[in-house]
C-alpha positions as CSV (number, residue, x, y, z in Angstrom):
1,X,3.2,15.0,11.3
2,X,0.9,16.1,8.8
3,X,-0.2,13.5,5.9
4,X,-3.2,14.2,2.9
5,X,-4.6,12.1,0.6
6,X,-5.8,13.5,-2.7
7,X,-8.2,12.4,-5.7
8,X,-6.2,10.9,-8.7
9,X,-7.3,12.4,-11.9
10,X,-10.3,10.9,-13.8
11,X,-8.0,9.0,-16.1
12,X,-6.2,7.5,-13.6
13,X,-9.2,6.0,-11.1
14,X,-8.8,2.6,-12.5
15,X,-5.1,1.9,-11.5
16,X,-4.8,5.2,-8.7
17,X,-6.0,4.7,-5.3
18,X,-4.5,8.6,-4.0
19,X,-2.0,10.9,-4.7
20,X,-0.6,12.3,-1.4
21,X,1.8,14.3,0.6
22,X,3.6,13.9,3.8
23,X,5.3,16.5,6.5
24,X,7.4,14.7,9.0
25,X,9.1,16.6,11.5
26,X,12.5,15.9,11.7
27,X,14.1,13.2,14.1
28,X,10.3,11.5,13.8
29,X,10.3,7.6,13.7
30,X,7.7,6.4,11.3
31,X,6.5,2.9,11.2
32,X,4.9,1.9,7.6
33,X,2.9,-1.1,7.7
34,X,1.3,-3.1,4.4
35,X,-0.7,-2.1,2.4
36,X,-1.3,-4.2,-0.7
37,X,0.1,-1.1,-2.5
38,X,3.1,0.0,-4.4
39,X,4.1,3.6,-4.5
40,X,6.0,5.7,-6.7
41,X,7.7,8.3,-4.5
42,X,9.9,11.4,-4.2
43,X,12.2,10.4,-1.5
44,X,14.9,12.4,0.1
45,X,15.5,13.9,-3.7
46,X,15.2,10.6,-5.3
47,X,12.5,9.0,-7.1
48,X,11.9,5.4,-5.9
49,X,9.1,2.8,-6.1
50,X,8.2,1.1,-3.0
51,X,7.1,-2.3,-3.5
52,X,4.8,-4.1,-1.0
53,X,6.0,-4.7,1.9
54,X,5.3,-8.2,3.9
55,X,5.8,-6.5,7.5
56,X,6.7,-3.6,8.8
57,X,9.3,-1.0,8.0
58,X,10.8,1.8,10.5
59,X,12.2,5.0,8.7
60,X,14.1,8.1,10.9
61,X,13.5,11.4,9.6
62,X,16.7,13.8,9.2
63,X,17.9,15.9,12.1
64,X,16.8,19.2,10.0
65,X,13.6,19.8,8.4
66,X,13.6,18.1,4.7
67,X,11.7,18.6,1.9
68,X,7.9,17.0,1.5
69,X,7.4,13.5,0.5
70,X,5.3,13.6,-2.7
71,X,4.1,9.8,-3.9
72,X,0.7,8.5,-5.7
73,X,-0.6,5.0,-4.6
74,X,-1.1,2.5,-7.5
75,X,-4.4,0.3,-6.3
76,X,-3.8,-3.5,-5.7
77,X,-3.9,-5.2,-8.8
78,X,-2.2,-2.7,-10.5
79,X,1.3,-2.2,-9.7
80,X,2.9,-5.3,-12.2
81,X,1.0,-3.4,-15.3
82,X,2.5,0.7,-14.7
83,X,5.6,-1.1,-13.8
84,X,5.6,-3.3,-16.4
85,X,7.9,-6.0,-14.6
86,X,5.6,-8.9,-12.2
87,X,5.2,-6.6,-8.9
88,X,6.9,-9.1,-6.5
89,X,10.3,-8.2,-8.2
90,X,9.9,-4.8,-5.8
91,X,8.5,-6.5,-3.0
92,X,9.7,-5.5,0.5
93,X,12.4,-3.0,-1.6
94,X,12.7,0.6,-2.7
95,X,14.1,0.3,-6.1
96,X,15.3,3.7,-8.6
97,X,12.5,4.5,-10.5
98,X,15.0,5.0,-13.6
99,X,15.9,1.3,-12.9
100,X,12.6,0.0,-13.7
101,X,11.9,2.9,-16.2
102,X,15.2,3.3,-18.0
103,X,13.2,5.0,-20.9
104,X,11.7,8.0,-18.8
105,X,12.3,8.1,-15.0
106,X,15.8,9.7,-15.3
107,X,14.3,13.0,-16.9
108,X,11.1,12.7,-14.1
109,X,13.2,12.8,-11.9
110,X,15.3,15.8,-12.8
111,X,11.8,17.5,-13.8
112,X,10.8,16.7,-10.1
113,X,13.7,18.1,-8.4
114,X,12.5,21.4,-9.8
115,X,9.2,21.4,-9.3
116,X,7.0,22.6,-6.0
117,X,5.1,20.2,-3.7
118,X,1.6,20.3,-6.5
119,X,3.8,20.1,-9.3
120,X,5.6,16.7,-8.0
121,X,2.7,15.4,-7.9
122,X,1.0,16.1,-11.5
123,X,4.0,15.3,-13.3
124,X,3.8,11.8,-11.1
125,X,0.2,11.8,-12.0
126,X,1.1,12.5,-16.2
127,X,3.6,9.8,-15.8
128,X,1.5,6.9,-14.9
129,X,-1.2,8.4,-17.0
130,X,1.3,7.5,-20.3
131,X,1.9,4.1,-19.4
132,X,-1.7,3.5,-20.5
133,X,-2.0,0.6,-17.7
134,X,-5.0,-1.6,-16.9
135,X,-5.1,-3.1,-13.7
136,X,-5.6,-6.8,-13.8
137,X,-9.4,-7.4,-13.3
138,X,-9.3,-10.6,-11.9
139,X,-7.0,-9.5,-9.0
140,X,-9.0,-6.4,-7.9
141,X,-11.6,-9.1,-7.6
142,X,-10.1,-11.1,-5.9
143,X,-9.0,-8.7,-3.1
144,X,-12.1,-7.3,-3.1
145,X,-13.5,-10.8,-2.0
146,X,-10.5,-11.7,0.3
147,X,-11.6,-7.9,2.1
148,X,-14.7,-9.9,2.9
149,X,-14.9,-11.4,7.1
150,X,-14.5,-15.0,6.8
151,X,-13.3,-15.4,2.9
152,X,-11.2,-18.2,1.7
153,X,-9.0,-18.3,-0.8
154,X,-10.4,-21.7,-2.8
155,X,-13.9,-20.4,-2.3
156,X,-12.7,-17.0,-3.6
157,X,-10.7,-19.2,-6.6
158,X,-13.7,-20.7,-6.9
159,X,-16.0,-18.1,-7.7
160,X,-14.0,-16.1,-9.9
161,X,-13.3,-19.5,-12.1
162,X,-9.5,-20.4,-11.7
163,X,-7.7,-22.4,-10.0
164,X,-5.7,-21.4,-6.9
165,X,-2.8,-22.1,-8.1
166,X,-3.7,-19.6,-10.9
167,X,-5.0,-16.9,-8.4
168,X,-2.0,-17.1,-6.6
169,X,0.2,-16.5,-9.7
170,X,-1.7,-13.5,-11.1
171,X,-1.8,-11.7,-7.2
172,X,2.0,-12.5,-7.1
173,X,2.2,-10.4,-11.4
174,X,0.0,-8.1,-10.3
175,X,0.3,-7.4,-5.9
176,X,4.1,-8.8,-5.6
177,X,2.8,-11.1,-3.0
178,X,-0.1,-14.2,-3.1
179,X,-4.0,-14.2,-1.6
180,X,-2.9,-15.5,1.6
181,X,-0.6,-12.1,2.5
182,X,-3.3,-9.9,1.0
183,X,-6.0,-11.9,3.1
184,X,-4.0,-10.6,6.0
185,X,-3.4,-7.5,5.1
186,X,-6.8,-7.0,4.3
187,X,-8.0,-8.3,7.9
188,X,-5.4,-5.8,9.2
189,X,-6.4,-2.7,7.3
190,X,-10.4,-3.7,8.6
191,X,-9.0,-3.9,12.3
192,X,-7.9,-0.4,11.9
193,X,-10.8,0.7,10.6
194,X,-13.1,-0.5,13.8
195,X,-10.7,0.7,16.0
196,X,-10.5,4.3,15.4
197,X,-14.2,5.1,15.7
198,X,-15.9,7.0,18.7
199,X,-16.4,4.2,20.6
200,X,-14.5,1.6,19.5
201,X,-16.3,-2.3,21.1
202,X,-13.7,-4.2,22.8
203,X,-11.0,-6.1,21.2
204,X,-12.3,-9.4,21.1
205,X,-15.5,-8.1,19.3
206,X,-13.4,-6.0,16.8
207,X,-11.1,-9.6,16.1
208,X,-14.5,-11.0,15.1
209,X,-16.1,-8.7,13.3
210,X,-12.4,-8.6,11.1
211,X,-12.3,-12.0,10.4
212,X,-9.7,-13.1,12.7
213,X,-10.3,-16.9,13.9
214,X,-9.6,-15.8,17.5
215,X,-7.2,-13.3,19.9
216,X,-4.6,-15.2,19.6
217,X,-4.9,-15.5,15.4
218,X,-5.1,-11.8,15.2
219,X,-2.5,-11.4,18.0
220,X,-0.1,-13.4,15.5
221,X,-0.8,-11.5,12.4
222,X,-0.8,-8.1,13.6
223,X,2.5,-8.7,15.1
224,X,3.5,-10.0,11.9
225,X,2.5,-7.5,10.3
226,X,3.4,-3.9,11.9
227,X,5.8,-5.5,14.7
228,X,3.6,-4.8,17.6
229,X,1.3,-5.7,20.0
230,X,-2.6,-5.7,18.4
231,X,-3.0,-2.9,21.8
232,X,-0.1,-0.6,21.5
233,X,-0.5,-0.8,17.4
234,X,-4.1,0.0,17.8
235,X,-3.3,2.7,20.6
236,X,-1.1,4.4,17.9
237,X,-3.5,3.9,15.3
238,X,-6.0,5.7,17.3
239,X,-3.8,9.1,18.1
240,X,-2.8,8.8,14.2
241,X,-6.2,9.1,13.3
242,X,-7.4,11.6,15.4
């Protein structure tokens, strides 16, 4: 299984995270676990927008070799904006990009079926570039601050200078789900990243030093989350990343 990331064009920084390709062999299972991003992607010949999902989500790869999955990863914050819709109407769904873009994604995706792996990816890359988006500031704030070990959601409210009920509705515009899921998900994503060093501590230190409460809270979410046990997720995580 071969994935890349690439750098999004200049223009595109505020609002792109990656643009990025993906080789699965066939009759591979792949497990896709949150991210607190929404993708637009070039899927089995069809161009789809892949909202953010709330757990994980198992895909099977044909029985013959297919062509390669071309997407670009909108950061959090700024999925409801390119969309133009509030980002939890795609949540946990792959939706027709010409449903939410009656006005252009029928002819992308006709220029994309023509296209080779590097052009897929700059005319995603033009499209998103014309939808002249911002991402919402005070969201990208926020889950910069909820990345943070031991962040709360009112303290995080309070310093940006709204009220949680206001945080929540914005992330829910702008994410397609509230602080509390990306809280999670950003614990998660931290987890992964101390576990697939050289020498990884053990897994009660790496709980800690992720924000978890305890084994058993980070036990709960990670299940949660990608479906499995924190050890076998992280074991996988591991032989991904090497």
């Amino acid at each position: 299984m071969t994935y890349r990331e690439l750098a999004p064009p200049t223009g595109l920084l505020p609002v792109v995270a990656c643009l990025w390709e993906h080789d699965v062999p066939p009759g591979r299972e792949q497990r896709i676990i949150p991210d607190g991003c929404v993708d637009l992607v070039r899927l089995d010949g069809e161009l789809v927008v892949v909202g953010a999902d709330t757990g994980p989500v198992l895909s099977w790869s044909g029985a013959t070799p297919s062509d390669r999955i071309s997407g670009i990863r909108l950061r959090p914050g700024a999925a409801g904006a390119v969309l133009g819709l509030p980002a939890s109407e795609v949540r946990d769904q792959r939706v027709p990009l010409a449903v939410v873009w009656p006005d252009v994604g029928p002819a992308l995706a006709d220029a994309l079926s023509t296209a080779d792996p590097a052009g897929r990816l700059d005319l995603l890359a033009r499209a998103v570039l014309r939808r002249t988006a911002e991402r919402d500031g005070l969201v990208a704030a926020a889950a910069r601050r909820l990345g943070v070990p031991g962040s709360r959601i009112s303290g995080v409210a309070q310093e940006l200078g709204v009220s949680e009920r206001h945080l929540h509705r914005r992330t829910v515009d702008a994410v397609g789900y509230g602080p509390k899921t990306l809280g999670r998900v950003a614990r998660l994503r931290r987890l992964i990243g101390l576990s697939t060093g050289r020498a990884p501590s053990p897994l009660a230190e790496r709980a800690a030093a992720a924000g978890y409460a305890s084994q058993a809270h980070m036990s709960d979410e990670v299940r949660r989350l990608t479906g499995l046990t924190p050890v076998r997720f992280l074991e996988d995580a591991v032989l991904t990343a090497a």
